[in-house]
VEXDREN-2710 file (C-alpha; in Angstrom, 1 decimal):
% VEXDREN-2710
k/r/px/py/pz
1/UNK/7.1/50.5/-64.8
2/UNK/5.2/47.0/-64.4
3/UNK/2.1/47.3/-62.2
4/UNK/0.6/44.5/-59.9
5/UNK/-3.2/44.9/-60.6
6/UNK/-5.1/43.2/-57.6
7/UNK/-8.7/41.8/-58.3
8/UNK/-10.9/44.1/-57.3
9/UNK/-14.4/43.0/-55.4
10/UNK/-16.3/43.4/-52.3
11/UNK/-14.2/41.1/-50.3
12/UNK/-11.0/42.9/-51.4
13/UNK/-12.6/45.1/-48.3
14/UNK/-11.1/44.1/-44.9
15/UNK/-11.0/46.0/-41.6
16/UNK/-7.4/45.7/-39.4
17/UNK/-7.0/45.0/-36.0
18/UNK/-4.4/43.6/-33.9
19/UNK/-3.0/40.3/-35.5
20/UNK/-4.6/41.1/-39.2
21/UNK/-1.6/40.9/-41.9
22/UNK/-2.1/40.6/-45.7
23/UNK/1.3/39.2/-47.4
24/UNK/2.0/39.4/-50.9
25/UNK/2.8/36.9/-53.2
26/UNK/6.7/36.8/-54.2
27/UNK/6.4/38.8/-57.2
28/UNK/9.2/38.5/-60.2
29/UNK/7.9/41.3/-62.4
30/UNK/7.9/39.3/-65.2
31/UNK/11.3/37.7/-65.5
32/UNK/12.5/35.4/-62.5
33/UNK/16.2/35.4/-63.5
34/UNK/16.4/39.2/-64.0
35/UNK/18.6/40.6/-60.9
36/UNK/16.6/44.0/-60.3
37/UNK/17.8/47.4/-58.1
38/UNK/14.3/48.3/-56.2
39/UNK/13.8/51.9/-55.9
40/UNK/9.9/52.9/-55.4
41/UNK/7.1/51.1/-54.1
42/UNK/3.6/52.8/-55.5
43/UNK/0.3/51.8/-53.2
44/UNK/-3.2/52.6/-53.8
45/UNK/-5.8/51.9/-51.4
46/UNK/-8.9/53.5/-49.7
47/UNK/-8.9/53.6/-46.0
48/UNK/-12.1/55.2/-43.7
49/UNK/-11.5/58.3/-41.6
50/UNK/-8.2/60.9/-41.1
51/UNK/-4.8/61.3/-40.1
52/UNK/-2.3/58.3/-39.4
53/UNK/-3.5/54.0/-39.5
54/UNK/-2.1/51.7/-37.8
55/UNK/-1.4/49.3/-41.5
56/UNK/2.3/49.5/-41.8
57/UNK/4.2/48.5/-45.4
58/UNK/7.2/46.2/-45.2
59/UNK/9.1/44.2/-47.8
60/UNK/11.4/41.4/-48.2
61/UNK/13.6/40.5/-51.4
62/UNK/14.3/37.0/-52.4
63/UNK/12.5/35.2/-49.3
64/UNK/14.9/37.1/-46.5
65/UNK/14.5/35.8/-42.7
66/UNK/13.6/39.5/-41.4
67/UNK/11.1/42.2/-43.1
68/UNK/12.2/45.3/-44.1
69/UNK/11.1/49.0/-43.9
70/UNK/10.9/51.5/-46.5
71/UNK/13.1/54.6/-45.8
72/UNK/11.7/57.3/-43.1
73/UNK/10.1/60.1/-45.4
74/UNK/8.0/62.3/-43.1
75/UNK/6.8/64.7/-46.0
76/UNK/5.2/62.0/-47.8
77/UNK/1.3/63.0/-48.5
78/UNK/0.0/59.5/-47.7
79/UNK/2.7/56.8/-46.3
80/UNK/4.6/58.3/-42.9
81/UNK/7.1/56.2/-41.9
82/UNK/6.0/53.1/-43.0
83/UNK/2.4/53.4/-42.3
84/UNK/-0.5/54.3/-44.5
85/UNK/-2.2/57.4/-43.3
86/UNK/-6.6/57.5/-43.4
87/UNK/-7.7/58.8/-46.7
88/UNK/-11.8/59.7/-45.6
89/UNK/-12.7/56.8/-48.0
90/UNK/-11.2/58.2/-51.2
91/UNK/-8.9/56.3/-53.4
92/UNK/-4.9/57.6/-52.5
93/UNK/-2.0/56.7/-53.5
94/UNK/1.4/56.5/-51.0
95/UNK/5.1/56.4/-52.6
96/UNK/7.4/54.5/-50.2
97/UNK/11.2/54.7/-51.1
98/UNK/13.1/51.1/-50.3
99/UNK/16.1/51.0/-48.4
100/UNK/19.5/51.5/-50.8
101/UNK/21.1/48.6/-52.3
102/UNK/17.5/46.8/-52.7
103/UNK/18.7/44.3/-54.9
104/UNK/17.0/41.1/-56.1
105/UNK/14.7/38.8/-57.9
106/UNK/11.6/38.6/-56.1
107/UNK/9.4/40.6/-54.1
108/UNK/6.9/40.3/-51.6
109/UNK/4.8/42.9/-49.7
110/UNK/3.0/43.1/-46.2
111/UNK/0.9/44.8/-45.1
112/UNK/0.1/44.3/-40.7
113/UNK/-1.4/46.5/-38.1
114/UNK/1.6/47.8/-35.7
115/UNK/1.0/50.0/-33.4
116/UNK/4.1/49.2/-31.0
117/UNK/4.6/52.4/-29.7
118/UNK/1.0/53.5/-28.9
119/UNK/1.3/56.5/-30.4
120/UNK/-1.5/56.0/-33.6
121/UNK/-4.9/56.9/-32.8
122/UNK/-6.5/53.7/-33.1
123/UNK/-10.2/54.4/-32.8
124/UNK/-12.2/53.3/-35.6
125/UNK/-8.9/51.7/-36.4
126/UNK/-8.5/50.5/-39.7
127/UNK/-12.0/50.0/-41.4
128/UNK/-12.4/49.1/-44.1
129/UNK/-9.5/49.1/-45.6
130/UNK/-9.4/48.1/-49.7
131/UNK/-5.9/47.8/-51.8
132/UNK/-6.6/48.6/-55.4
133/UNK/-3.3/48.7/-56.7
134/UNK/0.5/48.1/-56.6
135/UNK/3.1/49.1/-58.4
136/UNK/7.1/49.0/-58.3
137/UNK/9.7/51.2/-59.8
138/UNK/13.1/49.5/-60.6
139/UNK/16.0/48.8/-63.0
140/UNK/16.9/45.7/-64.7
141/UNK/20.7/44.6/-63.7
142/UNK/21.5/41.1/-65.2
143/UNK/20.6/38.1/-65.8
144/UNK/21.1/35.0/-64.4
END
């Protein structure tokens, strides 16, 4: 399973508020003509306080026009429907499932404050968030 180490530093620290989004570059994991079937998408991050953030995961494959969502899994530990849950500052990791039939050659991540339904808790809102690490789970279908 190829991992997508990000640099780690001080400024690798942000806080999220309305408007605040942190894209991805298009990752090939290492092979640009390899056709790939997605299936996990492995996050690790730190985030200040408890219960549910307003920082919600999406992906695209292969440059689409529209964003996508991981599948709905309520019993995840720390990624509820999209969104990263508050880990008091320690270092979690969230599992997000993509969408069946994933299928592509690149991949790009977001990561964006929605809180569209004004259900999420937003004091003290996102602070200092940090993304440590990355990682994808798929299978190699052909080649180009």
């Amino acid at each position: 399973m190829p991992n997508l180490v990000l640099k780690k530093s001080s400024k690798s620290r942000q806080g999220f508020t309305a408007g605040t989004e942190i894209v991805t570059k298009q990752f090939d994991l290492g092979d640009p003509t390899m056709f790939k079937k997605y299936s996990q998408c492995s996050v690790t991050y730190q985030l200040k306080g408890n219960g549910i953030s307003p920082i919600k995961v999406t992906y695209k494959i292969d440059n689409e026009s529209i964003w996508q969502n991981f599948q709905n899994e309520p019993n995840n530990e720390y990624g509820i429907y999209g969104h990263l849950k508050k880990t008091n500052n320690k270092a979690k990791t969230a599992q997000f499932k993509f969408q069946p039939r994933s299928r592509g050659r690149k991949l790009t991540l977001r990561f964006y404050y929605n809180n569209q339904n004004g259900t999420i808790d937003v004091s003290n809102v996102a602070n200092d968030f940090k993304l440590i690490d990355v990682s994808y789970t798929f299978r190699s279908l052909k080649r180009d």
